[in-house]
PDB file of N, CA, C and O in Angstrom:
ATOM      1  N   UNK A   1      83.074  90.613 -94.838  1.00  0.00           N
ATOM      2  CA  UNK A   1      81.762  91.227 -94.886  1.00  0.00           C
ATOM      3  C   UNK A   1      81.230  91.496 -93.476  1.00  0.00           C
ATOM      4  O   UNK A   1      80.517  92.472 -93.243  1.00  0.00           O
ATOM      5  N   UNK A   2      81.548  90.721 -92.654  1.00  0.00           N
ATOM      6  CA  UNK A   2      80.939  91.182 -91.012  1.00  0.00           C
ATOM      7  C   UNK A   2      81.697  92.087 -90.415  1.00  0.00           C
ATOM      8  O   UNK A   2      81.101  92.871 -89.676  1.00  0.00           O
ATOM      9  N   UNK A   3      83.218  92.238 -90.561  1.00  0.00           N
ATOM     10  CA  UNK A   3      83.732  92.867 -90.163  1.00  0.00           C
ATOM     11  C   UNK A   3      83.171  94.870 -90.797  1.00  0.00           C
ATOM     12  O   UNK A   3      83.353  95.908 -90.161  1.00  0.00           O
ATOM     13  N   UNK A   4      82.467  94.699 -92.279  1.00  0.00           N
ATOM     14  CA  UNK A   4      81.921  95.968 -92.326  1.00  0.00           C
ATOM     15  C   UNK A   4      80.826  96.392 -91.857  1.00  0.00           C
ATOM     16  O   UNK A   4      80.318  97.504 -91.712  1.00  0.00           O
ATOM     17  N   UNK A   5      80.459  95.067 -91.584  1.00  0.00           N
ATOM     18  CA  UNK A   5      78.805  94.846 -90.776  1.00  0.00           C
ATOM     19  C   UNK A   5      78.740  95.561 -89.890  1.00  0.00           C
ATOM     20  O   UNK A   5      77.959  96.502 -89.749  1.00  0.00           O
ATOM     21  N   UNK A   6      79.734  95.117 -89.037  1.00  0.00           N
ATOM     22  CA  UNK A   6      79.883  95.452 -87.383  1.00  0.00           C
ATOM     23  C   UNK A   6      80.686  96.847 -87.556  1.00  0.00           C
ATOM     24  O   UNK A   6      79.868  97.659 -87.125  1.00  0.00           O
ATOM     25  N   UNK A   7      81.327  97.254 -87.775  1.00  0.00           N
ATOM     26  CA  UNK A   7      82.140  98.974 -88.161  1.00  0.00           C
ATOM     27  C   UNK A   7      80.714  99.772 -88.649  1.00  0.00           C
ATOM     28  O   UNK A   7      80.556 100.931 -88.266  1.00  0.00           O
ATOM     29  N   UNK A   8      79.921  99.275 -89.304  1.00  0.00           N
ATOM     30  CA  UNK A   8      79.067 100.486 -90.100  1.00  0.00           C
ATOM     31  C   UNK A   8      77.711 100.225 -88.697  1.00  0.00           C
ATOM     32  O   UNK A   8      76.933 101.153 -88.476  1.00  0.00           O
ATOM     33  N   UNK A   9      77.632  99.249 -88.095  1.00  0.00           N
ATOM     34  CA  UNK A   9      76.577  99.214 -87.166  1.00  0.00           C
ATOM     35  C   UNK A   9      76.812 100.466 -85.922  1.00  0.00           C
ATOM     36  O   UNK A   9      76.088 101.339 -85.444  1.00  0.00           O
ATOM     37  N   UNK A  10      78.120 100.052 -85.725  1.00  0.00           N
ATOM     38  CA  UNK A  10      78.542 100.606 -84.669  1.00  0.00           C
ATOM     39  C   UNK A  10      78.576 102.008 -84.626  1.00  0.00           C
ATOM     40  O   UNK A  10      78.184 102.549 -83.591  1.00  0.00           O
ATOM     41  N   UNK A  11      79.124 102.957 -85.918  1.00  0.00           N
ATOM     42  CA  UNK A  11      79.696 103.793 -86.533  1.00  0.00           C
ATOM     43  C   UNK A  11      78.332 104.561 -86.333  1.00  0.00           C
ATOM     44  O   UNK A  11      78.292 105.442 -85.475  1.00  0.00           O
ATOM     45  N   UNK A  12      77.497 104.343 -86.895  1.00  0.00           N
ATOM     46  CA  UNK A  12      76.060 104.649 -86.878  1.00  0.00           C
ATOM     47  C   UNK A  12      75.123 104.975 -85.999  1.00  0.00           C
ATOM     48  O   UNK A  12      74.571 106.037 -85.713  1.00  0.00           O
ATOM     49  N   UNK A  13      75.048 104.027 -85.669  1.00  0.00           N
ATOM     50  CA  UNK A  13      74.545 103.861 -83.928  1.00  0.00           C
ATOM     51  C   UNK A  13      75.166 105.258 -82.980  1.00  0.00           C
ATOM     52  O   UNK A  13      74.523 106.261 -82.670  1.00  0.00           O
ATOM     53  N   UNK A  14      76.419 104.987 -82.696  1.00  0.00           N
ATOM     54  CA  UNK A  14      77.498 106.002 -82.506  1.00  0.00           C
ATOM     55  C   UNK A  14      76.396 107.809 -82.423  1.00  0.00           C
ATOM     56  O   UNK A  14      75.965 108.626 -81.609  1.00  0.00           O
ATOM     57  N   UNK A  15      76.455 107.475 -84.147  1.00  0.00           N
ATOM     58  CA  UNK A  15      76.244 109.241 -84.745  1.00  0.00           C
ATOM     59  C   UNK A  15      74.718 109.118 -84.472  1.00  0.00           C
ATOM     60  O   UNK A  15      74.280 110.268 -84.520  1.00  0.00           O
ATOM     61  N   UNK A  16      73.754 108.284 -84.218  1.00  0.00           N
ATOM     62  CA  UNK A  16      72.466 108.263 -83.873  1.00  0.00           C
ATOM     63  C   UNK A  16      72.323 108.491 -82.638  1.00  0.00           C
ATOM     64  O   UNK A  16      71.695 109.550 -82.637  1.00  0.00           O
ATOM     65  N   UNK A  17      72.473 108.227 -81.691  1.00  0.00           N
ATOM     66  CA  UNK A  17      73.009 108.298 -80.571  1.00  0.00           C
ATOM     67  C   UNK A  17      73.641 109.770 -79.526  1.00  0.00           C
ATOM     68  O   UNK A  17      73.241 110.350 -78.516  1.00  0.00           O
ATOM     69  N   UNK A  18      74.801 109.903 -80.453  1.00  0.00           N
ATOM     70  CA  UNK A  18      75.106 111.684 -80.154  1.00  0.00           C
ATOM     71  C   UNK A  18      74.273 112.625 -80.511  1.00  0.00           C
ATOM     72  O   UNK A  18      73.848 113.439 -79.692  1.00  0.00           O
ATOM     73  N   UNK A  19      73.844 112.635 -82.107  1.00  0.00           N
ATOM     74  CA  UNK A  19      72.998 113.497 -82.142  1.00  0.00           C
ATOM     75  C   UNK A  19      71.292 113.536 -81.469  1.00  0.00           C
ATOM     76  O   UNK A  19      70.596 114.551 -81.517  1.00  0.00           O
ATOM     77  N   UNK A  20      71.022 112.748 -81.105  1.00  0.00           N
ATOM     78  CA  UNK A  20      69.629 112.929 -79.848  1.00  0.00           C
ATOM     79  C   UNK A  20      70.183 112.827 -78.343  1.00  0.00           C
ATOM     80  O   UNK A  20      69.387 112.682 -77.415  1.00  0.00           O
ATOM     81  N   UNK A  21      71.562 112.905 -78.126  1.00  0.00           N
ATOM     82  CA  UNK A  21      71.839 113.118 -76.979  1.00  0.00           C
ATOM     83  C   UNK A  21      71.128 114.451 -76.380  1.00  0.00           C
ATOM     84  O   UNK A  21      70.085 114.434 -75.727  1.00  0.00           O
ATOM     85  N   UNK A  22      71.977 115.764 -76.765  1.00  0.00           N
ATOM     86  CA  UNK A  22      71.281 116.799 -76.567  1.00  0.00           C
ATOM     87  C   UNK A  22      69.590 116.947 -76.040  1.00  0.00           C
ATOM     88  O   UNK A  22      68.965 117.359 -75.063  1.00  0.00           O
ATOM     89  N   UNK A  23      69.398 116.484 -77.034  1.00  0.00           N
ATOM     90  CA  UNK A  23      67.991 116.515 -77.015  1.00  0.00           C
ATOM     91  C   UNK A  23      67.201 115.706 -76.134  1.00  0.00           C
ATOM     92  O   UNK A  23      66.031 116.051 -75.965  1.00  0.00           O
ATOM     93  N   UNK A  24      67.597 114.779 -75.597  1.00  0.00           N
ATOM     94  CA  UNK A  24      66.953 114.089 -75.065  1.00  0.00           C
ATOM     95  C   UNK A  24      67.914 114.413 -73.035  1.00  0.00           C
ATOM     96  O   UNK A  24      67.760 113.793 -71.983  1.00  0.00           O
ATOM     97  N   UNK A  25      68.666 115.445 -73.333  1.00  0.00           N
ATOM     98  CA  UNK A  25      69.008 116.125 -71.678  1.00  0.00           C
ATOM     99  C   UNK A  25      68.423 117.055 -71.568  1.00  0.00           C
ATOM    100  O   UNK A  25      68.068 117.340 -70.424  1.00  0.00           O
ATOM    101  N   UNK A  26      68.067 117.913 -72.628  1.00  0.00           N
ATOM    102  CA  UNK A  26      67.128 118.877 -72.529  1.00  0.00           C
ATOM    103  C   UNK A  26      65.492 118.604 -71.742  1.00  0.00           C
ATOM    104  O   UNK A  26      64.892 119.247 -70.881  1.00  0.00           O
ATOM    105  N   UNK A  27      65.043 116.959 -72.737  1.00  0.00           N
ATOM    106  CA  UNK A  27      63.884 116.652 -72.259  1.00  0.00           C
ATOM    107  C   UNK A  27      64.148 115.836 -70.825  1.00  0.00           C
ATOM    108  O   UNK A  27      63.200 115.327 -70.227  1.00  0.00           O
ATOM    109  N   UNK A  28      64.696 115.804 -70.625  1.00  0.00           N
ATOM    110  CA  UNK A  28      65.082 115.287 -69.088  1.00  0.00           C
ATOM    111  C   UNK A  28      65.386 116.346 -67.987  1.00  0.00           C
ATOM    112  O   UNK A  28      65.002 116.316 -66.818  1.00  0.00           O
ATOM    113  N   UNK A  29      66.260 117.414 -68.682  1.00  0.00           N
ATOM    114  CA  UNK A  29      65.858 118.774 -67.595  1.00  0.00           C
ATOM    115  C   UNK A  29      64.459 119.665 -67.429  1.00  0.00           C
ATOM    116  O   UNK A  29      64.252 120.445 -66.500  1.00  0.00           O
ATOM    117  N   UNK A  30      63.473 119.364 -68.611  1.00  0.00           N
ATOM    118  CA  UNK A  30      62.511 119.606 -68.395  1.00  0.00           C
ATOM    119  C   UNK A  30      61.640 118.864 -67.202  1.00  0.00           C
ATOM    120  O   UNK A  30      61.377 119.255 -66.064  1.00  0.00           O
ATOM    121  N   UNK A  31      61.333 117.791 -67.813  1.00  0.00           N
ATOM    122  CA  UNK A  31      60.883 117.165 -66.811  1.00  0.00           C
ATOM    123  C   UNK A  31      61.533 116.823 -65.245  1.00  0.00           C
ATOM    124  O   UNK A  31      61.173 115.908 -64.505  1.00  0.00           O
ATOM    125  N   UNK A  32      62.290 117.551 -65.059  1.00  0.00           N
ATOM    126  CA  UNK A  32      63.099 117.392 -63.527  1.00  0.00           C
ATOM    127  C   UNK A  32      62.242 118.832 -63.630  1.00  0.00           C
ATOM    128  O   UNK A  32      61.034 118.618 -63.733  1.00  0.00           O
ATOM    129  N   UNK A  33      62.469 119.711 -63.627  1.00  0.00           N
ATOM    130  CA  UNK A  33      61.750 121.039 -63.817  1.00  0.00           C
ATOM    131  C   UNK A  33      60.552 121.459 -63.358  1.00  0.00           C
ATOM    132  O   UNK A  33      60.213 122.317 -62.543  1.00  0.00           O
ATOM    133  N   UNK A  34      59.714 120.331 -64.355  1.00  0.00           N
ATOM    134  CA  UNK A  34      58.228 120.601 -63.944  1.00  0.00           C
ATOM    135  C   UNK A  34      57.614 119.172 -63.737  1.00  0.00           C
ATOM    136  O   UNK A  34      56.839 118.510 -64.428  1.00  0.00           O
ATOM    137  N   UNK A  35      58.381 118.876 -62.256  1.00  0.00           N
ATOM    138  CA  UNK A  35      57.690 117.374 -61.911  1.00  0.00           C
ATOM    139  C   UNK A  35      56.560 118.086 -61.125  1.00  0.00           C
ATOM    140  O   UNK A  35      55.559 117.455 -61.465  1.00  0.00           O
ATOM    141  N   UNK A  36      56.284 118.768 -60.514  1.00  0.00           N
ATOM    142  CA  UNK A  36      55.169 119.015 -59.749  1.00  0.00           C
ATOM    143  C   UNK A  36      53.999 119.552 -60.616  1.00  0.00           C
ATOM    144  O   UNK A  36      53.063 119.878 -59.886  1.00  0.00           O
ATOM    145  N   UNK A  37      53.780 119.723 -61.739  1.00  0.00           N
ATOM    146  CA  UNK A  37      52.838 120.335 -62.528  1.00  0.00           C
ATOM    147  C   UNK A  37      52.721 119.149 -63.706  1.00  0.00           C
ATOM    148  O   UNK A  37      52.651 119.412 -64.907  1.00  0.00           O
ATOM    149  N   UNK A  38      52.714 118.088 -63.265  1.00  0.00           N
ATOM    150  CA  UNK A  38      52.631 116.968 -64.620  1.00  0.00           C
ATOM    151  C   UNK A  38      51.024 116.092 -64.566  1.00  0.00           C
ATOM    152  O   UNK A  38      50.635 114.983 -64.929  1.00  0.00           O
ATOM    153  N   UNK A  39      50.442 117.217 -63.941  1.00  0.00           N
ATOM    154  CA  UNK A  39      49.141 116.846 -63.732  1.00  0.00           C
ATOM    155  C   UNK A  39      48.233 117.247 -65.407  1.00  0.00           C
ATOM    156  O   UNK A  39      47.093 116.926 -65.743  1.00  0.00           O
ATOM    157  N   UNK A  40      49.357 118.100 -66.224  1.00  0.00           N
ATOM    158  CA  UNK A  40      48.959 118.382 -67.404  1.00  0.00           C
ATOM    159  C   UNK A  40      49.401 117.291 -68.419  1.00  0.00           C
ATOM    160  O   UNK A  40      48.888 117.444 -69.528  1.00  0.00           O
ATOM    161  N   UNK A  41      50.119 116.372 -68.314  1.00  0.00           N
ATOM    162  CA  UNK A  41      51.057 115.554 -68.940  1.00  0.00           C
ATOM    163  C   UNK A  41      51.390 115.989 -70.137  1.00  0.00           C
ATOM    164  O   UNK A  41      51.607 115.121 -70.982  1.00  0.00           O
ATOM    165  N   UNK A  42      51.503 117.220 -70.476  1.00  0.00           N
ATOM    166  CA  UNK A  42      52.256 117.848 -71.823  1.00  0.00           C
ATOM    167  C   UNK A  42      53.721 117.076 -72.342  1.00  0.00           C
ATOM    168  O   UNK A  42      54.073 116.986 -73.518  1.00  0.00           O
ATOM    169  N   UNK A  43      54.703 116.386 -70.780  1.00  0.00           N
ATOM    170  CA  UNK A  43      55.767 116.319 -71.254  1.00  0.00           C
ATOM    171  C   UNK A  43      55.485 114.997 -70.663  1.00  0.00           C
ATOM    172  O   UNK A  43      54.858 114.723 -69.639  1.00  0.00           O
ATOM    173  N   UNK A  44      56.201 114.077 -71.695  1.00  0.00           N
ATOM    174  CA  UNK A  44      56.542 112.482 -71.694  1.00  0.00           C
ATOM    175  C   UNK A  44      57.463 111.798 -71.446  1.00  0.00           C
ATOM    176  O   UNK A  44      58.448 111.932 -72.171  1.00  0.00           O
ATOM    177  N   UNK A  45      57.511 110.841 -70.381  1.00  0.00           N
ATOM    178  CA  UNK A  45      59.100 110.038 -69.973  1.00  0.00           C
ATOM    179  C   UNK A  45      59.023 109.349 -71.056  1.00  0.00           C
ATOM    180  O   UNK A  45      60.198 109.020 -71.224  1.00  0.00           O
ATOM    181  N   UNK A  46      58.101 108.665 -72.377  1.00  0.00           N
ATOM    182  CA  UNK A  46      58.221 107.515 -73.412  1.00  0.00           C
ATOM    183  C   UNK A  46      59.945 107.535 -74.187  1.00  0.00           C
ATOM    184  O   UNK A  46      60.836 106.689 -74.269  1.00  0.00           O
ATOM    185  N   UNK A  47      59.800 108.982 -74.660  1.00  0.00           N
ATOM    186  CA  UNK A  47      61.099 109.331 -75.554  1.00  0.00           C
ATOM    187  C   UNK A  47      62.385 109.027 -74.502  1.00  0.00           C
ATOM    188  O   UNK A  47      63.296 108.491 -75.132  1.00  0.00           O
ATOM    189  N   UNK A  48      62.508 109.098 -73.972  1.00  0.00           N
ATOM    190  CA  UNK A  48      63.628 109.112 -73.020  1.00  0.00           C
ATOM    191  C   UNK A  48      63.862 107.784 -72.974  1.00  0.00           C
ATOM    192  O   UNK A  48      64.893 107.115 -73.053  1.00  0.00           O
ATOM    193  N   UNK A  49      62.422 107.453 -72.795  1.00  0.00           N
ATOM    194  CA  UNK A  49      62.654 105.521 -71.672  1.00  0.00           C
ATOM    195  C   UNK A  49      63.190 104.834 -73.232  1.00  0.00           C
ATOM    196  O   UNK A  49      64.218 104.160 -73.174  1.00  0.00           O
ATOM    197  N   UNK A  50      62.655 104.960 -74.320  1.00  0.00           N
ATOM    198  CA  UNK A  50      63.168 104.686 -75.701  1.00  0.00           C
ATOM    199  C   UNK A  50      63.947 105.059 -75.715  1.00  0.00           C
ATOM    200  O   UNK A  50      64.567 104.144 -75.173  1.00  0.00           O
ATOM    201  N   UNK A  51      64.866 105.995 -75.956  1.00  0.00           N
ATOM    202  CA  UNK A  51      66.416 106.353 -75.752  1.00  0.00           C
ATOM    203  C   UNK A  51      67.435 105.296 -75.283  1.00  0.00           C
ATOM    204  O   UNK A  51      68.172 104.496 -75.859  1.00  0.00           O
ATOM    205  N   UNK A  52      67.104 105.707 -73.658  1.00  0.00           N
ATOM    206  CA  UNK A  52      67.720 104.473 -73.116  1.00  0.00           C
ATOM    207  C   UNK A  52      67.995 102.766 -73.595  1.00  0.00           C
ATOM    208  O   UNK A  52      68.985 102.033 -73.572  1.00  0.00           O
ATOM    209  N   UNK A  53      66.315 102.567 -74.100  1.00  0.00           N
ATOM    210  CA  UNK A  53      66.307 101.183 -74.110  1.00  0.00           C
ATOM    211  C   UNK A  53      67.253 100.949 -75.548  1.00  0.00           C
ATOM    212  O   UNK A  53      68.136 100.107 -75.711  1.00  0.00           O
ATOM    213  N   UNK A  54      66.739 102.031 -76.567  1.00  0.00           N
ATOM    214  CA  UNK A  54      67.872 102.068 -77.879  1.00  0.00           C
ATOM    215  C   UNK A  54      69.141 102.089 -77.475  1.00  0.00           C
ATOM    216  O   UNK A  54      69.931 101.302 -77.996  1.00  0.00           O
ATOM    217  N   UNK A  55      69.420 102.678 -76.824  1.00  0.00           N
ATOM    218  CA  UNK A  55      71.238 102.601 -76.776  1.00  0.00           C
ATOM    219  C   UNK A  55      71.536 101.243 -75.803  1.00  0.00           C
ATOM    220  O   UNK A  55      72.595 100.619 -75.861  1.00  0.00           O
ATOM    221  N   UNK A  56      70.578 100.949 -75.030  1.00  0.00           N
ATOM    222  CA  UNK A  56      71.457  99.513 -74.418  1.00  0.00           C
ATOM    223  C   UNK A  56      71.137  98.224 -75.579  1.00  0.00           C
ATOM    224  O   UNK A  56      71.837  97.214 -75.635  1.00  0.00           O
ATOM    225  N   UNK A  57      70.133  98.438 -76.335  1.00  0.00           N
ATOM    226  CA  UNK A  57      70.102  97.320 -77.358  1.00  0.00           C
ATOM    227  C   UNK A  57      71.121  97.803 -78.127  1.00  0.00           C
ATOM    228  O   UNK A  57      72.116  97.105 -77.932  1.00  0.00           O
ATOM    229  N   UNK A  58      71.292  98.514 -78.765  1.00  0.00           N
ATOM    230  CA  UNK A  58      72.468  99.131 -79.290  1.00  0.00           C
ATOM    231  C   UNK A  58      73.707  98.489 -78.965  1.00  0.00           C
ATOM    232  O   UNK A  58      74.418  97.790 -79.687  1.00  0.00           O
ATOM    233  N   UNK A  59      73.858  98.832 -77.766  1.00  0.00           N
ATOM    234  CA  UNK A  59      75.327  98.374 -76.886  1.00  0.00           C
ATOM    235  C   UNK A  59      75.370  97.035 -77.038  1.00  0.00           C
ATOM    236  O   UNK A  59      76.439  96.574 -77.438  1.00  0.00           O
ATOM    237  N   UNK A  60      74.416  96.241 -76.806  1.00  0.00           N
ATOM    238  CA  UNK A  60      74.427  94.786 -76.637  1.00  0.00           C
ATOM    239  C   UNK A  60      74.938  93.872 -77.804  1.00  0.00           C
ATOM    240  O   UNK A  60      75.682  92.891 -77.764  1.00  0.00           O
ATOM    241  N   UNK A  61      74.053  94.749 -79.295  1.00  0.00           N
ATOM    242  CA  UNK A  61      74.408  93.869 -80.254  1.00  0.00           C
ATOM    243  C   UNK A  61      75.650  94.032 -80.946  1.00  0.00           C
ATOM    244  O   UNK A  61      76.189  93.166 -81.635  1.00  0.00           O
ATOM    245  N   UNK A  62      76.251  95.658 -80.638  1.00  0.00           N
ATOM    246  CA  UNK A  62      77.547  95.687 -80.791  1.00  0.00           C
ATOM    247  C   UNK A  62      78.598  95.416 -80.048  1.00  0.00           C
ATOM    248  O   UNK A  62      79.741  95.775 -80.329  1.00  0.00           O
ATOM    249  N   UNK A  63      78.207  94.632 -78.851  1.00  0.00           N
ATOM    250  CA  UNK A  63      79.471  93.686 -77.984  1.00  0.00           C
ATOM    251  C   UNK A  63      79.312  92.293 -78.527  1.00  0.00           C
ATOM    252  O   UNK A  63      80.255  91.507 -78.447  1.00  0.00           O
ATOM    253  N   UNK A  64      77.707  91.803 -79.298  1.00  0.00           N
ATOM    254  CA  UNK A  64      78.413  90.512 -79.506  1.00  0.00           C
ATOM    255  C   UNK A  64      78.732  90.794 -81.152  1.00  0.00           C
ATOM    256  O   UNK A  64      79.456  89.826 -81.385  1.00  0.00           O
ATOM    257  N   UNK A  65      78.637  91.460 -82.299  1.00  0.00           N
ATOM    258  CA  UNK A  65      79.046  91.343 -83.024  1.00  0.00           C
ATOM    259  C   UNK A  65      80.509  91.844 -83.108  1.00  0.00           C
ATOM    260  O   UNK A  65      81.210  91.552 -84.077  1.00  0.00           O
ATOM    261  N   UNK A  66      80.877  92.459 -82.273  1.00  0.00           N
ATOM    262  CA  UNK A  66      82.378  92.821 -82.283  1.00  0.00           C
ATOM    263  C   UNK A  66      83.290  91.009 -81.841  1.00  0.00           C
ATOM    264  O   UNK A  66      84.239  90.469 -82.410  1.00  0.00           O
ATOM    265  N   UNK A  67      82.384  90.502 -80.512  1.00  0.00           N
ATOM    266  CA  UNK A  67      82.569  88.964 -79.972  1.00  0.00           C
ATOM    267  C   UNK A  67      82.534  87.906 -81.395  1.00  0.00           C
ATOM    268  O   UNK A  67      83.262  86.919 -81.499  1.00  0.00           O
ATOM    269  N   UNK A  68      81.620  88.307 -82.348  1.00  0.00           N
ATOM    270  CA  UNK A  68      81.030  87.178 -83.315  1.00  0.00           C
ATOM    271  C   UNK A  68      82.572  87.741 -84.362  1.00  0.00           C
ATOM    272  O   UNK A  68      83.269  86.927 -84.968  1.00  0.00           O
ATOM    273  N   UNK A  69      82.801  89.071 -84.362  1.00  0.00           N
ATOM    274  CA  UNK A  69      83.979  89.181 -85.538  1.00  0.00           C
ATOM    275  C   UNK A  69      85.110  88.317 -85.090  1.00  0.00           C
ATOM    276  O   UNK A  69      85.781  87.583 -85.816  1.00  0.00           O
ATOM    277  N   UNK A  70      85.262  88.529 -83.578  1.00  0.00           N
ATOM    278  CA  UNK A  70      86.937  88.228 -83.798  1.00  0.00           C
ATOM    279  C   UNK A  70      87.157  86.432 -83.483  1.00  0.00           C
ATOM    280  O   UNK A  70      88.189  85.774 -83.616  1.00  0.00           O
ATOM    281  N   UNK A  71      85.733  85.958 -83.010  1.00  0.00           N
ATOM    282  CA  UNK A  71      85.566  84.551 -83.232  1.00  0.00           C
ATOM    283  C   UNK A  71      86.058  83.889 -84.858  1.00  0.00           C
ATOM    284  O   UNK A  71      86.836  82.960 -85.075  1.00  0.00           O
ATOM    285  N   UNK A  72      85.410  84.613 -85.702  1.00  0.00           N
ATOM    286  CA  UNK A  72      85.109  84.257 -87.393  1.00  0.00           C
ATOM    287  C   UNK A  72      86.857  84.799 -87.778  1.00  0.00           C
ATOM    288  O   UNK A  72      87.461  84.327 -88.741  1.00  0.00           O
ATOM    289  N   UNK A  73      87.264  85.492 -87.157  1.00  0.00           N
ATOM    290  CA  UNK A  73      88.904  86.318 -88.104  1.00  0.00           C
ATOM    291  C   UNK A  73      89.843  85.405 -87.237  1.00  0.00           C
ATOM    292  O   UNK A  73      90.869  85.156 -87.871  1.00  0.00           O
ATOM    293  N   UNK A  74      89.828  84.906 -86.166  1.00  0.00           N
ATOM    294  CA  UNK A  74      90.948  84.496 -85.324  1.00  0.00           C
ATOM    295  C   UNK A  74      90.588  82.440 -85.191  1.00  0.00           C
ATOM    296  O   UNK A  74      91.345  81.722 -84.539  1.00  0.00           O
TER     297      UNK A  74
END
């Protein structure tokens, strides 16, 4: 059962991940773009800085549950 745990976490994450990639280089070439006019704050570092912080929590819990599988199988 962990071993589908950790495959469907990962798997997921993965396809969550790629698909707001795009999107979230786009909003990052924007804002490289129009750093001198952000006196309007139309565009937001939040989504991005969330991005980031999602994929390293992401990363984290799928290094130790991959660590926690092969502890429990071996």
């Amino acid at each position: 059962m962990l071993l589908w745990i950790t495959v469907g976490f990962i798997v997921t994450g993965f396809i969550v991940l790629v698909s707001m990639k795009k999107s979230m280089e786009m909003k990052v070439a924007l804002i490289i773009e129009n750093e001198e006019s952000m006196e309007s704050k139309q565009i937001s570092y939040k989504p991005v800085i969330w991005w980031i912080v999602g994929a390293t929590v992401w990363g984290i819990a799928s290094m130790f549950l991959i660590v926690r599988s092969f502890s429990v199988f071996m």
